[in-house]
C-alpha positions in Angstrom: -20.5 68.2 71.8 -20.9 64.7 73.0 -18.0 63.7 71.9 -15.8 66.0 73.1 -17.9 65.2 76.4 -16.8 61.6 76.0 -13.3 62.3 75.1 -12.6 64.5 77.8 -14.4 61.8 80.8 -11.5 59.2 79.2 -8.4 62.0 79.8 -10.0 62.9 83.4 -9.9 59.3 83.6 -6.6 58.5 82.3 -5.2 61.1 85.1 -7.8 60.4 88.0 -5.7 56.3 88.0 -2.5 58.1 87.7 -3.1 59.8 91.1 -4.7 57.1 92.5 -2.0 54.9 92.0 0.4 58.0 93.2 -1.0 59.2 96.0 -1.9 56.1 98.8 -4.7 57.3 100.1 -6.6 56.7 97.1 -4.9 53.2 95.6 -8.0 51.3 97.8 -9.6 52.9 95.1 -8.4 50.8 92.5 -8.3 47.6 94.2 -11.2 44.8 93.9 -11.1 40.9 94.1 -8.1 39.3 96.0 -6.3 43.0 96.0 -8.7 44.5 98.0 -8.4 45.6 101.4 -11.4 47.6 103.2 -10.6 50.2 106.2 -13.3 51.8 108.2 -10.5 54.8 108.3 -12.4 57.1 105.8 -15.9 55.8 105.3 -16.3 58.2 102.2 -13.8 56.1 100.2 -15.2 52.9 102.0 -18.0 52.5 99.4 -17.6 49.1 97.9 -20.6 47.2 95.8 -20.4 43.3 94.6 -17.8 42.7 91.7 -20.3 40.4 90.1 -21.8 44.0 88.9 -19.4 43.8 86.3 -21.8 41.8 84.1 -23.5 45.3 84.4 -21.0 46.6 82.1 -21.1 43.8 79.0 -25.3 43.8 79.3 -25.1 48.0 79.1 -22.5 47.6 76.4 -24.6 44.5 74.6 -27.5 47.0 74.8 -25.9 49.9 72.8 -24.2 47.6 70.4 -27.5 46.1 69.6 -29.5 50.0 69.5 -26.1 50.8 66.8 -26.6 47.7 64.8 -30.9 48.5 64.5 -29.7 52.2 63.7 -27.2 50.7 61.3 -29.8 48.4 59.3 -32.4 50.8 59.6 -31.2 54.0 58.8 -32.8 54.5 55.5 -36.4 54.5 57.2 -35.2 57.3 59.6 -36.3 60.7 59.0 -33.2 63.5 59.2 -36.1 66.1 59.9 -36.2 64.3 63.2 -32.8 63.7 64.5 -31.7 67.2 62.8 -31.8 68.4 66.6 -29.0 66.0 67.7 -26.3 67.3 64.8 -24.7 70.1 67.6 -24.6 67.1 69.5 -22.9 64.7 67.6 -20.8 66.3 64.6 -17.6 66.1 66.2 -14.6 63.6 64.4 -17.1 61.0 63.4 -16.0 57.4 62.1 -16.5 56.3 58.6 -19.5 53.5 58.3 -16.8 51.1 57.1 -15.5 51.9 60.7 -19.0 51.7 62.5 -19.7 48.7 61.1 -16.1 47.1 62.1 -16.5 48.9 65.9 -20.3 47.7 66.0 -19.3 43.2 65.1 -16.7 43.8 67.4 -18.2 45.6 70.5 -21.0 43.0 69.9 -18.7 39.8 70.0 -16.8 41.0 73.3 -19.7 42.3 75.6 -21.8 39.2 74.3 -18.6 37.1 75.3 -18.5 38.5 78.8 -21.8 38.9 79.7 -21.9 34.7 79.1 -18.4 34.2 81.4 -19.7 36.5 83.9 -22.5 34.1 84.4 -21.5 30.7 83.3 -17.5 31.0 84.0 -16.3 33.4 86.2 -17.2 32.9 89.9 -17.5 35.8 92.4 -17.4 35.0 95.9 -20.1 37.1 98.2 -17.2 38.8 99.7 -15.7 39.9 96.3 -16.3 43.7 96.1 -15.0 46.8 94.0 -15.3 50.2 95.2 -18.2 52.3 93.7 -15.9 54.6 91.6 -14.6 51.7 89.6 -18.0 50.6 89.1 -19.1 53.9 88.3 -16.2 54.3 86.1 -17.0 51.1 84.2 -20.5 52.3 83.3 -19.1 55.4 81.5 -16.3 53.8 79.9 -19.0 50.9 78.4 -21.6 54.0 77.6 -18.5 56.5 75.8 -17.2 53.6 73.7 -20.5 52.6 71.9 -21.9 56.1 72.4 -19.0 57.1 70.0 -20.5 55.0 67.7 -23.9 56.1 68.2 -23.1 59.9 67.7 -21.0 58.9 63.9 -24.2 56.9 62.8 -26.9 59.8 64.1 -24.3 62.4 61.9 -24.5 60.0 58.9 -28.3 59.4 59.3 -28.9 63.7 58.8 -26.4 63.8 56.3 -28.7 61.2 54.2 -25.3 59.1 53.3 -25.4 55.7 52.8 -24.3 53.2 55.8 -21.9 50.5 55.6 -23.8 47.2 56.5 -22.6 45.0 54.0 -20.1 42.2 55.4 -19.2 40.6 52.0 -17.6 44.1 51.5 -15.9 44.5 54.6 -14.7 41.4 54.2 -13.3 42.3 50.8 -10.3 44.1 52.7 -7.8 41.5 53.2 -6.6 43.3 56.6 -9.8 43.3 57.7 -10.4 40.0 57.5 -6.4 39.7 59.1 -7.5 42.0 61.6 -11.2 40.4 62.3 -9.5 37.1 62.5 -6.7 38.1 65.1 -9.3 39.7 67.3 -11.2 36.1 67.4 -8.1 34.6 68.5 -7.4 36.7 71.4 -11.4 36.6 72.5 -10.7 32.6 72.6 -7.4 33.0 74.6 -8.9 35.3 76.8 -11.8 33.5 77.0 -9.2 30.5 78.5 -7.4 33.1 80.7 -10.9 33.6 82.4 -11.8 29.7 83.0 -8.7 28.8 84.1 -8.9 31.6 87.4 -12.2 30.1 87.8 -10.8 26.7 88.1 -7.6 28.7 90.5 -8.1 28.4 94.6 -7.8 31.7 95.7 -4.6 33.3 96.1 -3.0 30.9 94.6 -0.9 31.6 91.5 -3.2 30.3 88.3 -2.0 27.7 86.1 -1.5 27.4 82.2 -2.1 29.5 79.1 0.3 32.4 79.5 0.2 32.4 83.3 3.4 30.8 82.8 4.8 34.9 81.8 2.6 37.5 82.9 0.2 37.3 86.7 -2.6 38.9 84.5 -2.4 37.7 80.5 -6.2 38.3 80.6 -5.7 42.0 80.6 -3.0 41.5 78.3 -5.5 40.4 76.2 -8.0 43.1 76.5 -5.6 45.2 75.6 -4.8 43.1 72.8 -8.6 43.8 71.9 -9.2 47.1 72.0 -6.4 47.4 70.2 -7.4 45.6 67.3 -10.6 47.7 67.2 -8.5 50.7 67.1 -6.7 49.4 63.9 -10.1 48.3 62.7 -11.5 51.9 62.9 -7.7 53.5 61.8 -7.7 51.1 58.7 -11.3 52.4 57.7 -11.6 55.9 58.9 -7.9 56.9 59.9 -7.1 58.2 63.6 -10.3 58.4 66.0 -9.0 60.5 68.8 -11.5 59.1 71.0 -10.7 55.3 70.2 -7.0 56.2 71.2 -8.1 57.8 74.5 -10.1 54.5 74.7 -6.8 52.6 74.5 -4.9 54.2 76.4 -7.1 54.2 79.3 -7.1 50.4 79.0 -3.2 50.5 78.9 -3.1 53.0 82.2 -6.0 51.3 84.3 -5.5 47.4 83.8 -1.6 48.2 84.0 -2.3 49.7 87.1 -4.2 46.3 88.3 -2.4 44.1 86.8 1.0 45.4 89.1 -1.1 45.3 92.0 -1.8 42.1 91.6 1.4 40.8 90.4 2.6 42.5 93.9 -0.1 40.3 96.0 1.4 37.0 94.4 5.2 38.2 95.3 3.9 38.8 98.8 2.2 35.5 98.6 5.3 33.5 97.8 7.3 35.6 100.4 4.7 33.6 102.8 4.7 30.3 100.6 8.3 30.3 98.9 7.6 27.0 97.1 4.8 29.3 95.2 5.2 30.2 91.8 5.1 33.7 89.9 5.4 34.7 86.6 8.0 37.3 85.8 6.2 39.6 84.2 3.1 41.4 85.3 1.0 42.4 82.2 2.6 42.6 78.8 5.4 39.6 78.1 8.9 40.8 78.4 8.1 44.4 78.7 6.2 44.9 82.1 
């Protein structure tokens, strides 16, 4: 049931950016940082809270990856006659504990990552706002991805079946250690991504890395990520449909921003012509 709760906030998702990007009296909706620009025209859709809430998101998401990992090391000690309640709840497609445990390291490593650059990197100006939606949109989308988690380890916990919480194993997998390693990489890049638009003046066209192709590589890069964790969980429990709901809401909504941004530097230059901007909005070559 919670699941399929989860699964179907990510398609009304998915479809509630489409026709926000569609239809322009919604697109403030999906604007934030330099993009954004507030009118008093409709003061329901004028509802705007400081984008330095987004560390709200990685210290919910650190939360729930730490609850998993404490569920995950201390299932054994857990009683099914007193989670056999939650089974309606949660016995819907769950992941494999090969696949927990990969979702679980990973989750951890990326909220724990951002919740440090969101207060010793990035730099939000007091101005800097998103609109409540997005905000609101960012708790769920934090809450459904380790939520999913939660549900598979509850469903193993009833079923009395051993969880996966040994690494030397995991690490036994040679595409696991491929995949593990890969996701590292892109974490550091994107980690770079992030310090050099602190370093940028604003509105200016950042410097470096693979600014040099794409206005926004850092969400090229968090696509990158979740889509590593996808093949994790594929690799080791076959096709979660709610992992590939989670990736393609990544694809659809920091697409979205990414060509909104890449138009704000194009309209910059059409003011500065000496100005550079990269080719490409998100993904190099392609878009």
């Amino acid at each position: 049931m919670l699941n399929q709760a989860i699964q179907s906030g990510f398609v009304i998702g998915i479809l509630s950016v489409v026709s926000a990007a569609s239809w322009e009296p919604l697109r403030p909706m999906l604007d934030y940082g330099k993009t954004l620009k507030i009118s008093s025209k409709n003061p329901l859709l004028d509802i705007y809270v400081p984008k330095q809430w987004f560390i709200h998101f990685y210290l919910l998401s650190s939360a729930l990856s730490g609850l998993n990992y404490c569920i995950l090391q201390y299932s054994t000690r857990v009683d099914p006659a007193y989670i056999s309640m939650l089974d309606w709840w949660c016995r819907a497609n769950p992941l494999d504990g090969a696949a927990c445990y990969a979702a679980i390291i990973a989750m951890s490593i990326h909220s724990l990552r951002r919740t440090v650059e969101c207060t010793s990197v990035s730099k939000f100006s007091d101005h800097s706002k998103i609109h409540v939606s997005h905000y609101l949109v960012g708790i769920f989308f934090y809450a459904g991805v380790n939520l999913t988690v939660t549900t598979s380890l509850i469903v193993h916990c009833i079923d009395q079946r051993p969880l996966f919480n040994d690494p030397k194993l995991f690490f036994c997998n040679p595409i696991n250690v491929l995949l593990m390693a890969i996701f590292l990489v892109v974490q550091y890049r994107q980690f770079c991504h992030h310090k050099i638009l602190s370093k940028t003046i604003k509105y200016n066209h950042p410097q470096g890395g693979l600014f040099c192709l794409v206005s926004s590589p850092h969400y090229f890069d968090e696509i990158l990520i979740y889509l590593i964790i996808n093949l994790l969980v594929f690799v080791n429990s076959g096709v979660n449909i709610t992992f590939v709901l989670v990736e393609i809401w990544i694809i659809v909504n920091l697409s979205t921003s990414a060509i909104n941004t890449h138009n704000f530097y194009r309209q910059q230059k059409s003011k500065h012509p000496k100005s550079y901007v990269a080719p490409y909005a998100i993904i190099p070559y392609v878009l």
